[in-house]
N, C-alpha and C positions, 0 to 999 in steps of 0.2 A: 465578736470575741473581746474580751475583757481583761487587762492585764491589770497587776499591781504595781505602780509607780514607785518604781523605790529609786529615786537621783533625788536630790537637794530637796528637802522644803520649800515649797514655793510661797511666797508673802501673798494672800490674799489682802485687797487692798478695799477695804468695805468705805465709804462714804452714807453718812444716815443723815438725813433732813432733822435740823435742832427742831426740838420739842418731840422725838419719836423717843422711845423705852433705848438708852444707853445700851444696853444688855444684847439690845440687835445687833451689835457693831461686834460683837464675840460668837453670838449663836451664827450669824451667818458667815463667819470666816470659818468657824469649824463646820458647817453644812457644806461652803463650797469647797473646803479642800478635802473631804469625804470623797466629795464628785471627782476630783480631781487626780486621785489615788488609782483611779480604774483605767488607765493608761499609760503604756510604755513611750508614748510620746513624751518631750520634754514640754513643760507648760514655761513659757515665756512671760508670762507675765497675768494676773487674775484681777480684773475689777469685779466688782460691787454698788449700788446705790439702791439704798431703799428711798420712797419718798411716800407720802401723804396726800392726797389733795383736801386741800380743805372745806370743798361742800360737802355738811351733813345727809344729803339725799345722796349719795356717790354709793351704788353696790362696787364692791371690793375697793373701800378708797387705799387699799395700799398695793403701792406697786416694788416689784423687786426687778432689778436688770443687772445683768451680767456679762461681760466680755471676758473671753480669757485666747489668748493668743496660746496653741499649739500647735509645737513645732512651725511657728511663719504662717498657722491658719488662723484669721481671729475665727472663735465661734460665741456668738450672741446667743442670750437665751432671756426670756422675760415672764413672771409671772405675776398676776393681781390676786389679792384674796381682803378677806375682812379685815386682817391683824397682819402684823410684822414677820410674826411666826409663821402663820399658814404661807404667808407669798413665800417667806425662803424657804419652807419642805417644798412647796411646788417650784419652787425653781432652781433647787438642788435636783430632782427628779428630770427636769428637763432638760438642763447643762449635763447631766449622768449619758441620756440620748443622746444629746447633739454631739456630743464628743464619742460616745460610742461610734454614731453613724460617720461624723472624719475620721475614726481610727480605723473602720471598715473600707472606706471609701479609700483612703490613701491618700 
């Protein structure tokens, strides 16, 4: 079950590896506090880091990671894709679950 978070805005706190598209450092705060909206839990606190590896043979070289502590649980969530963009839809999508299944779970 799914609630709408309505207490405080919480400051997602995004970290992006220099030389990545600026612009990620917006799209993925507003991706994860989308996620972050779908519980009545209080969020404690929300990182972010995207990174890059730099071998050109790398399938998905960008990776996206997330922690966000709710209510005193951290929940982790990490996705890889080709681009900046794809990793944080898929790890908006994932962070949505894992915080679903602590909010089920208790």
């Amino acid at each position: 079950m799914s609630h709408v978070h309505d207490e405080v805005q919480v400051q997602v706190q995004v970290q992006v590896r220099p030389g990545m598209e600026p612009a990620l450092r917006q799209y993925a705060q507003e991706k994860v506090a989308a996620a972050l909206q779908h519980t009545a839990r209080p969020i404690l606190f929300a990182r972010v880091r995207l990174d890059r590896i730099s071998n050109p043979a790398a399938t998905r070289p960008v990776t996206a990671r997330a922690e966000v502590d709710v209510n005193g649980r951290v929940v982790h969530a990490e996705a890889a894709a080709d681009t900046g963009y794809e990793a944080v839809d898929l790890l908006q999508d994932r962070l949505r679950g894992r915080i679903d299944a602590v909010t089920e779970t208790g």
